[in-house]
Every structure is written in structure tokens, then in C-alpha cells.
VEXVEXRO-668850 format. One record per atom (N, C-alpha, C, O): residue in three letters; y negated, x, z. Coordinates in steps of 0.2 Angstrom, whole numbers, padded with zeros to 4 digits, always signed. Layout:
N
ALAYXZ;...
// end
This chain:
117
UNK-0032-0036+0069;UNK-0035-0029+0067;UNK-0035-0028+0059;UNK-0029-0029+0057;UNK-0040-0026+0055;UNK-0042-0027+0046;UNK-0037-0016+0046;UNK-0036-0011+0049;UNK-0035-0020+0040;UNK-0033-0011+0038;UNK-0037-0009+0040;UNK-0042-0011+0042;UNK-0034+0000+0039;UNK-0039+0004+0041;UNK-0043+0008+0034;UNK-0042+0007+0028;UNK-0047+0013+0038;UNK-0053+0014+0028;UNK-0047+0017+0027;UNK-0045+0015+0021;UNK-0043+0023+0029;UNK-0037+0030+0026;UNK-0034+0023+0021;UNK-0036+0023+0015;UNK-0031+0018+0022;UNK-0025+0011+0020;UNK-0032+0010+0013;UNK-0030+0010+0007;UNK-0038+0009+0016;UNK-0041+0005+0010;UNK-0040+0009+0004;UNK-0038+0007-0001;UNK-0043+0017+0005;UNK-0044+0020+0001;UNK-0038+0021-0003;UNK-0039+0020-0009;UNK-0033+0022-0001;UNK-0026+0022-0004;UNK-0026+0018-0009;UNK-0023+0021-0014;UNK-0028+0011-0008;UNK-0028+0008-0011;UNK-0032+0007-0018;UNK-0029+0007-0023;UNK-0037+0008-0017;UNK-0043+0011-0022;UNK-0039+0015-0025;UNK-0036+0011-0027;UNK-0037+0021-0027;UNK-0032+0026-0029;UNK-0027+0022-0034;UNK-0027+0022-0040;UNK-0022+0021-0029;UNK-0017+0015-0031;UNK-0019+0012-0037;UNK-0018+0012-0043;UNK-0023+0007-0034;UNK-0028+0002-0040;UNK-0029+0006-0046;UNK-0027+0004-0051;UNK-0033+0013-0047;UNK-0036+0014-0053;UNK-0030+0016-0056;UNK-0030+0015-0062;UNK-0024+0019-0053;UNK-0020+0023-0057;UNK-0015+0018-0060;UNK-0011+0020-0063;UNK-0016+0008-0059;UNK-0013+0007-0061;UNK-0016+0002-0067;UNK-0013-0001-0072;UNK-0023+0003-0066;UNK-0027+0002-0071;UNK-0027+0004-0077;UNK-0028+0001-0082;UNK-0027+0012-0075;UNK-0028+0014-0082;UNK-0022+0015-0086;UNK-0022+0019-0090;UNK-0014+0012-0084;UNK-0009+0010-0088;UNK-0010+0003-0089;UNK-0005+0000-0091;UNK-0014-0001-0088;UNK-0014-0006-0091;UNK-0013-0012-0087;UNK-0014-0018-0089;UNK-0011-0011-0080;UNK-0012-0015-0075;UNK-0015-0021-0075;UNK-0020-0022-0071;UNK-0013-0026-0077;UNK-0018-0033-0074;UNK-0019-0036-0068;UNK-0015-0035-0064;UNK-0023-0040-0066;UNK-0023-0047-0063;UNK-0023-0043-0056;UNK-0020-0046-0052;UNK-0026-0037-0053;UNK-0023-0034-0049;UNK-0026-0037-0041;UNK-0033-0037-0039;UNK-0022-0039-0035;UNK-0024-0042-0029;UNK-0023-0038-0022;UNK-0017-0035-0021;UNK-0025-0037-0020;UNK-0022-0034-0013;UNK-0026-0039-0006;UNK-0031-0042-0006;UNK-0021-0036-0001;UNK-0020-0044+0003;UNK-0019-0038+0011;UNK-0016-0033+0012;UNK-0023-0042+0014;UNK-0024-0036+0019;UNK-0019-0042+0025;UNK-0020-0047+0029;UNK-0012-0039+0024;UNK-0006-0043+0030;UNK-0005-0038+0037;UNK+0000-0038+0041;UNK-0011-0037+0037;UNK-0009-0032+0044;UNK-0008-0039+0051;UNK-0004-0038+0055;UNK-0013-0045+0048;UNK-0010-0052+0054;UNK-0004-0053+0057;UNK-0003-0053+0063;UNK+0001-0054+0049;UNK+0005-0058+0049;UNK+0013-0053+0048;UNK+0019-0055+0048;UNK+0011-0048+0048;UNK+0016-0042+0044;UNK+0015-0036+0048;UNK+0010-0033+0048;UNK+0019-0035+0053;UNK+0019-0025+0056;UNK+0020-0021+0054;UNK+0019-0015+0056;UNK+0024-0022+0048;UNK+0025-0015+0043;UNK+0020-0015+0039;UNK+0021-0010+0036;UNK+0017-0017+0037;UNK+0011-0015+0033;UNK+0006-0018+0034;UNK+0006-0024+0035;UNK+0000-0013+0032;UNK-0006-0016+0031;UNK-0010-0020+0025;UNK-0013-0025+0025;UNK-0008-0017+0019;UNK-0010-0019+0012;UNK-0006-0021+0009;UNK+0000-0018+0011;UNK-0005-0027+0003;UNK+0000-0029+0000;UNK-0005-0027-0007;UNK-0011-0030-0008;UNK-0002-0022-0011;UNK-0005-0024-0017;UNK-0001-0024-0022;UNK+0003-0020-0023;UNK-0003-0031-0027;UNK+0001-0034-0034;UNK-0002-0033-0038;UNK-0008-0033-0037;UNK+0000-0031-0044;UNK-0001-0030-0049;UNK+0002-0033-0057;UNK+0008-0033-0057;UNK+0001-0034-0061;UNK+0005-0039-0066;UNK+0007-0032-0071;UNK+0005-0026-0071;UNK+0011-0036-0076;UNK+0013-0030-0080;UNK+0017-0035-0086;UNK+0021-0039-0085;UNK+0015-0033-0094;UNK+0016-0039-0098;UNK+0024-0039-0102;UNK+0027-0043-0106;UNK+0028-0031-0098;UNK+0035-0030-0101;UNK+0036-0025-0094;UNK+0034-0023-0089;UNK+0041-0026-0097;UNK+0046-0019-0091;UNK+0045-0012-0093;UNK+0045-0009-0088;UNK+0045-0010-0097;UNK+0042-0002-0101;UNK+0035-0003-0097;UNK+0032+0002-0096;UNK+0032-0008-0096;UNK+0024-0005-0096;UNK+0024-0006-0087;UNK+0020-0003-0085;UNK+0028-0009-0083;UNK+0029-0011-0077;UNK+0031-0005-0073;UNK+0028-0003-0068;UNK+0036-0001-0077;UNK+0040+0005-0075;UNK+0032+0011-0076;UNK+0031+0015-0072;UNK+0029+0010-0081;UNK+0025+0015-0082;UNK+0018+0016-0076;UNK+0015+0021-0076;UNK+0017+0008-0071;UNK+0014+0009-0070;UNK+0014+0012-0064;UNK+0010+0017-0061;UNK+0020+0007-0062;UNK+0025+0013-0055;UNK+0024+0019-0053;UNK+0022+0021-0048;UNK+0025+0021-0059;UNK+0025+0029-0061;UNK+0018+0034-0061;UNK+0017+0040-0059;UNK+0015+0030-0065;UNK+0007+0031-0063;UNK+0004+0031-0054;UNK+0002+0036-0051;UNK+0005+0025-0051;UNK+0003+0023-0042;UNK+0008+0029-0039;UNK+0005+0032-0035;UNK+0014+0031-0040;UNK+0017+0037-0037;UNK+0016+0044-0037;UNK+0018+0048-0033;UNK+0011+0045-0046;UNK+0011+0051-0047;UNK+0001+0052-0044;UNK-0002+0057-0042;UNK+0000+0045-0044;UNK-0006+0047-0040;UNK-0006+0050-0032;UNK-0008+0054-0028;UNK-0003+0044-0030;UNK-0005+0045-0023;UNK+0001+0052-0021;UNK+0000+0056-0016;UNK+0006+0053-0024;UNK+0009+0062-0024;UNK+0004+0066-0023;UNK+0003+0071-0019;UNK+0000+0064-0028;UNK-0009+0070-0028;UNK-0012+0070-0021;UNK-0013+0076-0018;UNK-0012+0064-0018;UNK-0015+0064-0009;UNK-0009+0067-0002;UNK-0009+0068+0004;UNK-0005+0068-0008;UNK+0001+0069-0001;UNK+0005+0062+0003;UNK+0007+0062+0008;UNK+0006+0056-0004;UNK+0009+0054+0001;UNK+0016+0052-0005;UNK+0016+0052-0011;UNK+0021+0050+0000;UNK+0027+0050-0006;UNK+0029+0043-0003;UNK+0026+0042+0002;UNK+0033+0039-0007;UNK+0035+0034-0008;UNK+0042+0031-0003;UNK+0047+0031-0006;UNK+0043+0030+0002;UNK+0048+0029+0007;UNK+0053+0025+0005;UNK+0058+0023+0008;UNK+0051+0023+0000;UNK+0056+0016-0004;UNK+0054+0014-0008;UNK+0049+0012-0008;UNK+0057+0014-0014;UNK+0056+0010-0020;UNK+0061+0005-0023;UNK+0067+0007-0024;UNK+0060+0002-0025;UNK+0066-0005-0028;UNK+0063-0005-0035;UNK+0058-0002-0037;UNK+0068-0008-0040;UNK+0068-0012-0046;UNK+0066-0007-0050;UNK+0067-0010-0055;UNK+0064-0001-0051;UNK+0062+0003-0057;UNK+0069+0002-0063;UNK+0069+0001-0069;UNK+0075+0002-0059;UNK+0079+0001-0066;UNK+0078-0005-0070;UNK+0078-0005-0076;UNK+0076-0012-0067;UNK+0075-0018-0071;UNK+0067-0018-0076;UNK+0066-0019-0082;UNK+0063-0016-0070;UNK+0057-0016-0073;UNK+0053-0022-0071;UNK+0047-0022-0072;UNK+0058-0029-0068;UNK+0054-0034-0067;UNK+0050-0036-0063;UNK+0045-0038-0066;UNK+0052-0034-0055;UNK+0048-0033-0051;UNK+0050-0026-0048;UNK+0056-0025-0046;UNK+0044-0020-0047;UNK+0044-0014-0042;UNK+0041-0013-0039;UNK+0035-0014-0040;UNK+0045-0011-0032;UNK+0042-0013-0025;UNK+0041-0005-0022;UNK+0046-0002-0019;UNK+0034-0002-0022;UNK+0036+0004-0019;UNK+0031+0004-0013;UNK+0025+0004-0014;UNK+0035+0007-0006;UNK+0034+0005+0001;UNK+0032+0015+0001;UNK+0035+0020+0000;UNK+0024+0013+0002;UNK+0020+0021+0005;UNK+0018+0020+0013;UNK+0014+0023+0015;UNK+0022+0013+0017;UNK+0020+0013+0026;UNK+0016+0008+0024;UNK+0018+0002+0024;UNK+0012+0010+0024;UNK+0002+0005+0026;UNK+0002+0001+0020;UNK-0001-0004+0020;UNK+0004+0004+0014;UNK+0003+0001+0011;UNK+0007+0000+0004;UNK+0009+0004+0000;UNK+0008-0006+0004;UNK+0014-0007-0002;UNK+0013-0010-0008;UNK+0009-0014-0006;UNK+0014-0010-0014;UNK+0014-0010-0020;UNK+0018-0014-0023;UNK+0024-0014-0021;UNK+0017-0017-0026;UNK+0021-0024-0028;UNK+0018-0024-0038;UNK+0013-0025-0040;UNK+0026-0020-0042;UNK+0021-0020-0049;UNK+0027-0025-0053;UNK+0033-0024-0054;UNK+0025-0029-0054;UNK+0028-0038-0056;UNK+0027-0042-0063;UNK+0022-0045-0064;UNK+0032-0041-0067;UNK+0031-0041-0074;UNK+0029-0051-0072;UNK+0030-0055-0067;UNK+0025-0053-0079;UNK+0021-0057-0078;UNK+0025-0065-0075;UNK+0022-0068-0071;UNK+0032-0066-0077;UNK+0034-0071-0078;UNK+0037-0071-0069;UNK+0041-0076-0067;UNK+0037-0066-0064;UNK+0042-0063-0059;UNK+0036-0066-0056;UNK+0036-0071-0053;UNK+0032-0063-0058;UNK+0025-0064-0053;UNK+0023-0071-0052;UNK+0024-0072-0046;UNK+0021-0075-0056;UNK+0021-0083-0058;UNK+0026-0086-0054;UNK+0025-0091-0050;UNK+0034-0083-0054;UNK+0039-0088-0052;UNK+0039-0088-0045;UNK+0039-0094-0042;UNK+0039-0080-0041;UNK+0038-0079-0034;UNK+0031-0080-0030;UNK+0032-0082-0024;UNK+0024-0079-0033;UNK+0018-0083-0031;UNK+0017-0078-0026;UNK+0014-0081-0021;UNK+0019-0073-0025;UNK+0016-0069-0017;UNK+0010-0070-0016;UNK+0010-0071-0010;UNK+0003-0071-0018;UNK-0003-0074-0017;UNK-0003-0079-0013;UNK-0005-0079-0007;UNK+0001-0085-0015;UNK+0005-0091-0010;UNK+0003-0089-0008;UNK-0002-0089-0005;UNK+0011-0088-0006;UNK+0015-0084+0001;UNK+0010-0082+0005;UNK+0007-0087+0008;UNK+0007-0077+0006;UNK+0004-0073+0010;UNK-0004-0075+0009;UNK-0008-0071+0009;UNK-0006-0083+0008;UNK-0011-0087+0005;UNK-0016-0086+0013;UNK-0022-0086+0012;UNK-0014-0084+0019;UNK-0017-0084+0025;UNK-0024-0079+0025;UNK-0030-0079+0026;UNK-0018-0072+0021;UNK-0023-0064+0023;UNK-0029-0064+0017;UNK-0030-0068+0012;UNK-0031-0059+0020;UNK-0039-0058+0015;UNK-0038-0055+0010;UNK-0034-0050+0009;UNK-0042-0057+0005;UNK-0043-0052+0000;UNK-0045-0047+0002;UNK-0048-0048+0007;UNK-0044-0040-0001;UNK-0046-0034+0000;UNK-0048-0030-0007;UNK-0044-0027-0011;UNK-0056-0031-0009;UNK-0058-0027-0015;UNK-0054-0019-0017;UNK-0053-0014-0014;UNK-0052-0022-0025;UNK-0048-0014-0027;UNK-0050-0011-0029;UNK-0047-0006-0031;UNK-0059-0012-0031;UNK-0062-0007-0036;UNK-0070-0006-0031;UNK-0074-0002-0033;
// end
């Protein structure tokens, strides 16, 4: 079963708000297959830790706007890789070299892309 539209949308959201901090390279992977906690993985690149932290902060202050708040988040104090867990859909914001080393695209090479814009 493919995410649902509420999960896509979300993601659209997510996506713009990490865009216009300057977000790159950005993927989302629809693991609802192979993954029961979530539907959407979505990665985003980020070229330092100040701008990774920023972008975090941008995807939490947006989707706050729709009413949804963040169930978990990891690593904002390093900045390297920040993992923040909205249920359906999670967030992966990964300074460049974090990203490159762990390959979650790889990893999770099975699921589909899922358009973020």
C-alpha cells in the first residue's frame, strides 16, 4: 500500500520549507513496504551544521503551522545528521559528508521515489 495523499502532502510542505533554507539534493522514498513506522523517508543534504540545524528548524516550524509536532528528534546538537520523526513521515536532514558515508538511498534502494515538488 503507496503513502497516503495527507503523508504526500506533508511532504510537499516539508520539502518547500527545507528548500528555501537552502536544502539540497532532496529524496523522498515511500517505505511504507519494507517499514511499519513510516511511510515517507525524506533526505535532505545540507553543506555545514549551522545550515542543517537551520533547516530542521524551518520543516518543524512549517508543518507546527498544519498542526503537527515532531515525536522525536535526534542530532540537532551536532548538526550532522537530524532525524525528526512526524509518524508518517520522517525527515532525515544530513550534512553532506554523513549523507555520502551512510547512503540511505542505498539502503532503502527497493522503495519508490516519491516527487517533492
Amino acid at each position: 500500500m503507496p503513502a497516503s495523499e495527507l503523508t504526500k502532502d506533508l511532504l510537499l510542505s516539508a520539502a518547500e520549507a527545507a528548500r528555501e533554507k537552502l536544502g539540497e539534493n532532496l529524496v523522498a522514498l515511500d517505505v511504507t513496504d519494507p517499514f511499519a513506522l513510516a511511510e515517507i523517508f525524506l533526505i535532505v543534504s545540507a553543506k555545514n551544521e549551522r545550515q542543517a540545524v537551520a533547516i530542521a528548524e524551518a520543516v518543524e516550524d512549517e508543518l507546527a503551522k498544519r498542526g503537527l509536532k515532531a515525536r522525536y528528534r535526534e542530532g540537532r546538537q551536532t548538526g550532522r545528521w537530524i532525524l525528526l520523526d512526524f509518524g508518517d513521515l520522517v525527515v532525515h536532514v544530513m550534512h553532506e559528508s554523513e549523507r555520502e558515508f551512510y547512503s540511505l538511498e542505498r539502503l532503502w534502494s527497493d522503495c519508490p521515489v516519491v516527487p517533492t515538488a
